[in-house]
N, C-alpha and C positions, 0 to 999 in steps of 0.2 A: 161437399158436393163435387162431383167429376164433370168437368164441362170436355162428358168421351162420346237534288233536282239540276249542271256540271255534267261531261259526259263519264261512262265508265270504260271505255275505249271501244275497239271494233270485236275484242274476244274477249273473255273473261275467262276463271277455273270453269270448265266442265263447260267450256265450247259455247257459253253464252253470249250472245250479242244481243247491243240495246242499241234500237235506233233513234239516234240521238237530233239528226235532225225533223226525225217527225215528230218528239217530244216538243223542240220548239217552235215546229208550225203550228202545234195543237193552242201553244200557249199564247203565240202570235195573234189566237185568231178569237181568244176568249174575251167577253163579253163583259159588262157590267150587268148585273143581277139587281134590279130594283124590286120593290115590294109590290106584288100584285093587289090587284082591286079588292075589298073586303078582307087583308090577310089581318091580321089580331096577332099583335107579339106579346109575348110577356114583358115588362116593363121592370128593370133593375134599378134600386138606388129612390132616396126622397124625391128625387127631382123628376123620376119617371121617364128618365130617360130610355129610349131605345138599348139593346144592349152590346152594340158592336161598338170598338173603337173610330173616332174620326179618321178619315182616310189618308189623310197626312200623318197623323201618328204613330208609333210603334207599337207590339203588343208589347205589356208590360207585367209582371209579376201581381199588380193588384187585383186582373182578373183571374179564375183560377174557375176555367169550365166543368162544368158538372152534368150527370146525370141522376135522376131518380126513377126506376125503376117500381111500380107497386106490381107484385104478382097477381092481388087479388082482384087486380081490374083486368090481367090479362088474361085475355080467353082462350083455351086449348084451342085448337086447333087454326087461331085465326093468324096471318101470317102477313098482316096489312105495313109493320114496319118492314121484313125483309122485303117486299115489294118494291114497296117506296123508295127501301137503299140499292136494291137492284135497278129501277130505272132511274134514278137519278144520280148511278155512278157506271152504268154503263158493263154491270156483270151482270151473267147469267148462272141459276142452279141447274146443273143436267143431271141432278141424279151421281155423280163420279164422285169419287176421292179426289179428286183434283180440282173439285169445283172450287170457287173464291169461296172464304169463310170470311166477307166484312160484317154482315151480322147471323145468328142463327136462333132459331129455338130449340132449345133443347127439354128436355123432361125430366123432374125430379120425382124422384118417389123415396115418403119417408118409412124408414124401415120400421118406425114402431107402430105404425097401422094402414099404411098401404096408399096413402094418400098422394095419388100423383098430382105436380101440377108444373106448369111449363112456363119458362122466361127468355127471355130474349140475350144473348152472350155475345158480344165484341169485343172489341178493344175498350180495355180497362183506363185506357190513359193514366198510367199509375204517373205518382208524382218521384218516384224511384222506379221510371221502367227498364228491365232487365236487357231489353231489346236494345236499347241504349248501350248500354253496358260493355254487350259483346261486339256488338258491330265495328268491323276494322276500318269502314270509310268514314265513318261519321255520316250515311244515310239516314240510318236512323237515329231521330233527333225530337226533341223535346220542345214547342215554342215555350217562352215565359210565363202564357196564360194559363197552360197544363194539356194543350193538345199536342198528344204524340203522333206523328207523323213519319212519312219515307221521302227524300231524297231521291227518286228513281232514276234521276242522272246519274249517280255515284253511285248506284247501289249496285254489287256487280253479282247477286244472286248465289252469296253462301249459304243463305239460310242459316245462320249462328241464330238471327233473329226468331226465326220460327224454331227453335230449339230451345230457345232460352224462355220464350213467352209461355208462363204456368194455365194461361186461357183459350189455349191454340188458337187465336185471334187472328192468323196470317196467313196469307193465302203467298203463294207462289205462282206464277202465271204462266205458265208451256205452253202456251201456242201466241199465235201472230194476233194480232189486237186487231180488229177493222170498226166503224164508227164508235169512233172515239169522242167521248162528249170533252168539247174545248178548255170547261173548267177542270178538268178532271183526268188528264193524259196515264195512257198505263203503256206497260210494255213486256216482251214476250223476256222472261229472262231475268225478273224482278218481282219484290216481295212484296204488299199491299194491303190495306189492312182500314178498318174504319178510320176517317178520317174527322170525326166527328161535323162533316159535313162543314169543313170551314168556310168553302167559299162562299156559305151559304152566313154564318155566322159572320163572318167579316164583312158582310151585304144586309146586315137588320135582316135576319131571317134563322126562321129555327133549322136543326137538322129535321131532313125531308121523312124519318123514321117518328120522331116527334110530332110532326106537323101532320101523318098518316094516323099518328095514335090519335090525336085527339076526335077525330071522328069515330072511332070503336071503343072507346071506354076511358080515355085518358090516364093511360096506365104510366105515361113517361112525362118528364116534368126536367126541363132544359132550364139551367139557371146557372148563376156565380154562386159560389161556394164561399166566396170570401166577403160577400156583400149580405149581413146579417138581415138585411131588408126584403131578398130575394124570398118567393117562396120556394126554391130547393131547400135553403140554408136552415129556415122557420121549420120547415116539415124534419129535415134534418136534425135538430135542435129539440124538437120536439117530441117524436117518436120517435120508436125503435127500428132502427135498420140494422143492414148488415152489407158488407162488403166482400165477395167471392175470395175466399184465398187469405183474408184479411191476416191471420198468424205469418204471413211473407212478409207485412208491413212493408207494401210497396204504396201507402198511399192513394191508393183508383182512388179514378173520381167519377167512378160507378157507385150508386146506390142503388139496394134496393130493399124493398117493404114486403112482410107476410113472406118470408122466403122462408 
């Protein structure tokens, strides 16, 4: 398949600047995320617990975020996850090359009878991401739990990271940022990419692409990968999936079904 946060100073190579104190007014001014009235989570673990960490604790290596993807509930044309991560991270698609790529549909077609059908492509949160790898500042970074993430303090906009990602998963940002959502700070001059909606997952809350899916067909399935009780892990465990790229053996913790 072809899918075709510390300041970084006042300049960077290639004449970039990040404004570092409107990143931390954005942060200054963010909010606690409680769970709206009738929201239904999925429930991890015998005890049925909610699935965020307690807010005094650290993330830790025993959760290990996931997605599942099923194609055969996703429907051509519908595009209700990019929506959902567009307003709830504050990008827009224009149509450009340069637009953000946090999630996308893209189209497959197979070559032994013609059968197109279309899925959704982000950040893979590989558990050996390459993004990682290259990056000279340590922006991009990995938490314990398996969400890879940027740094946009430190990140002084080489793009090593969008070079090195086999998913083109990263967007680059060229212009000035104006309403900035609080949870979610960006900046002109820096790389950005699914965040698998943490703020939202460290708040008992699914990402905002999941939580759009499940009123169109429930094609996306948010769960711990390490917690055999989860249904990601059961469906996982169960049936056959497939993982984009998976001979890189970088780990994602993307799934998906009927691909």
């Amino acid at each position: 398949m072809s899918c075709g946060e510390k300041s970084c100073g006042s300049k960077t190579p290639g004449n970039v600047g990040v404004d570092r104190r409107g990143f931390l007014a954005a942060i200054a001014g963010a909010a606690a995320i409680t769970l709206g009235p009738g929201l239904t989570l999925y429930t991890l673990g015998k005890s049925g617990e909610a699935f965020a960490k307690a807010a005094d604790q650290p993330v830790t290596d025993k959760t290990r975020w996931g997605l599942l993807i099923d194609i055969s509930k996703c429907e051509d044309g519908c595009t209700a996850c990019v929506t959902a991560c567009s307003d709830e991270m504050g990008w827009e698609n224009n149509g450009l090359a340069t637009d953000p790529q946090w999630i996308r549909k893209v189209s497959i077609t197979d070559p032994k009878n013609g059968m197109v059908k279309t899925a959704p492509v982000m950040c893979q949160h590989c558990a050996e991401p390459p993004c990682v790898d290259v990056c000279p500042t340590g922006a991009s970074f990995k938490r314990d739990d398996g969400i890879v993430l940027v740094d946009k303090h430190i990140c002084i906009g080489c793009r090593y990271c969008m070079m090195a990602c086999p998913y083109a998963a990263r967007s680059f940002v060229h212009e000035k940022i104006t309403d900035q959502k609080s949870y979610m700070p960006r900046g002109k001059g820096t790389v950005e990419s699914c965040t698998m909606c943490v703020h939202r997952v460290d708040n008992d809350r699914l990402p905002a692409c999941v939580e759009a899916c499940a009123t169109k067909g429930e094609a996306m399935i948010f769960g711990d990968l390490n917690d055999p009780d989860s249904d990601i892990s059961k469906i996982v465990a169960t049936y056959a999936t497939t993982r984009i790229r998976d001979d890189l053996r970088l780990d994602t913790g993307v799934y998906y079904r009927n691909l």
